[in-house]
N, C-alpha and C positions, 0 to 999 in steps of 0.2 A: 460594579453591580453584581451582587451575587445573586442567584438564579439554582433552586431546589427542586424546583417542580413546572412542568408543562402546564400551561395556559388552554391547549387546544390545540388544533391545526387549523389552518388557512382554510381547506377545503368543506371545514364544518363552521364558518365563521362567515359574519358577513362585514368587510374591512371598509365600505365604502365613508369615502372623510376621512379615512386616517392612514399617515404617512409611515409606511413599512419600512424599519432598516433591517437590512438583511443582516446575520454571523454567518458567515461562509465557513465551512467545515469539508474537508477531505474526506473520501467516503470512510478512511479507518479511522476517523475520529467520532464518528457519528455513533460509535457502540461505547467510546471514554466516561468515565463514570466522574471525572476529577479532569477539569481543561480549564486555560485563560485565553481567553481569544478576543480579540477586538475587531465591532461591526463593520459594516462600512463607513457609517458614519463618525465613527473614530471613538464610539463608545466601548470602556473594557467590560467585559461579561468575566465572572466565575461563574462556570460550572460545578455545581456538586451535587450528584444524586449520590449516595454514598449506602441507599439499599435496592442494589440491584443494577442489572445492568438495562439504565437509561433506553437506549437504541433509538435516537434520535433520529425524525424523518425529515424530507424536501418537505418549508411549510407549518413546521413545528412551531407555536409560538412561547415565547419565554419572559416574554411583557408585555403584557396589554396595558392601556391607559385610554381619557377619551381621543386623545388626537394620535398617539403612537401607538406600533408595534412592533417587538425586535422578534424574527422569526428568523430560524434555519435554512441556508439553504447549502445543497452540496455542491460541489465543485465537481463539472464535469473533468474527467482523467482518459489517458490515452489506456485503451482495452482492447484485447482480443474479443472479438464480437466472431460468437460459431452460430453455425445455423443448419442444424442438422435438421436431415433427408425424412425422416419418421423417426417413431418411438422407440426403434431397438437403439440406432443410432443416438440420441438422447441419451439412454441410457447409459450408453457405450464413453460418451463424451461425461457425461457426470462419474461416474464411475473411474476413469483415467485421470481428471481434474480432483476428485475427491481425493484419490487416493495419495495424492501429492500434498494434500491439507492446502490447497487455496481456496482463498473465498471465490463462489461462486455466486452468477448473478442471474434472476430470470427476467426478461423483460418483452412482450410481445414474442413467442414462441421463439425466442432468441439468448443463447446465453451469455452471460457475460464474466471476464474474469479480466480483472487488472493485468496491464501490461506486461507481458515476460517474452523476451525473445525465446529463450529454449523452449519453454513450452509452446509457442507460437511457430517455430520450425516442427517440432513435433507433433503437433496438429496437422497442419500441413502435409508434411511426410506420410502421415495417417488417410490423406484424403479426406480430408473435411473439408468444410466449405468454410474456410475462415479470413477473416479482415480485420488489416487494424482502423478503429476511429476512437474519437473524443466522443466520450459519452458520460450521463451522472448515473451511478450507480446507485440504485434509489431501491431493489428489490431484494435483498440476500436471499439466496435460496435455502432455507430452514429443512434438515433433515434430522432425524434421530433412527438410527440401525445400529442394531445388533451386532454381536461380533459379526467377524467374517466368517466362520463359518458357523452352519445351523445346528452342530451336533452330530448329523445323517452325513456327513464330511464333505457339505455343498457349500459352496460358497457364492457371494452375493455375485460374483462375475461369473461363476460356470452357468448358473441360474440364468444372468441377459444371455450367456452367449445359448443357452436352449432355446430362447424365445424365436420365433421363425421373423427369416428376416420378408418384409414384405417386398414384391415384385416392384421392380423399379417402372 
């Protein structure tokens, strides 16, 4: 079955009577513009949105009919799960995470970044408050900034590390 365009999501749908198969997707697959994957039900899907980048959600639907629906779901993955102190600290964790170019994840005042041991000792080593679990990665945290520095010869870290840190 080839699949162009979203149907909807789940969350804005009312499914009742009709039987959901799920296409499970890895959280790096869910931004693929061109995929074959097969439902649970043993059905093959092409994917092809070929203007733009797709970025399929938990929920996405990609068939609807009166009795069926094939919708997206992500597959939980083993993650460093941080849970920083306050806001400087946030910042501090996004900004060391960013700067290494991994995806990042927000999810309930918690961030998330796919598994990597080095960065995972190095967090730690840092003092953070960090854990590994299986979690689905459902949130990318979307940013757009400027170079690194602003001109004035400041850059986006000397900047958080101005910010006062709050009393613990």
């Amino acid at each position: 079955m080839l699949v162009q365009t979203k149907k909807g999501n789940l969350l804005n749908y009312d499914a009742a009577g009709k039987t959901i198969d799920w296409l499970p997707l890895e959280w790096y697959e869910a931004r693929k513009r061109i995929l074959r994957k097969q439902t649970k039900a043993g059905i093959d899907i092409s994917l092809k949105f070929l203007n733009g980048n797709p970025e399929h959600s938990e929920g996405d639907m990609l068939f609807v009919d009166e009795t069926n629906i094939i919708a997206i779901s992500i597959l939980p993955c083993d993650c460093i799960v941080v849970v920083p102190k306050n806001m400087f600290e946030m910042a501090s964790i996004c900004y060391e995470i960013g700067n290494k170019h991994l995806p990042l994840f927000y999810e309930q005042d918690l961030l998330l970044v796919p598994f990597e041991k080095p960065l995972y000792q190095l967090l730690l080593a840092q003092g953070y408050d960090v854990k590994q679990e299986s979690k689905k990665l459902l949130h990318p945290l979307k940013t757009s900034v400027a170079a690194h520095a602003d001109g004035k010869g400041e850059t986006l870290f000397t900047k958080i590390m101005k910010l006062k840190i709050p009393a613990s």
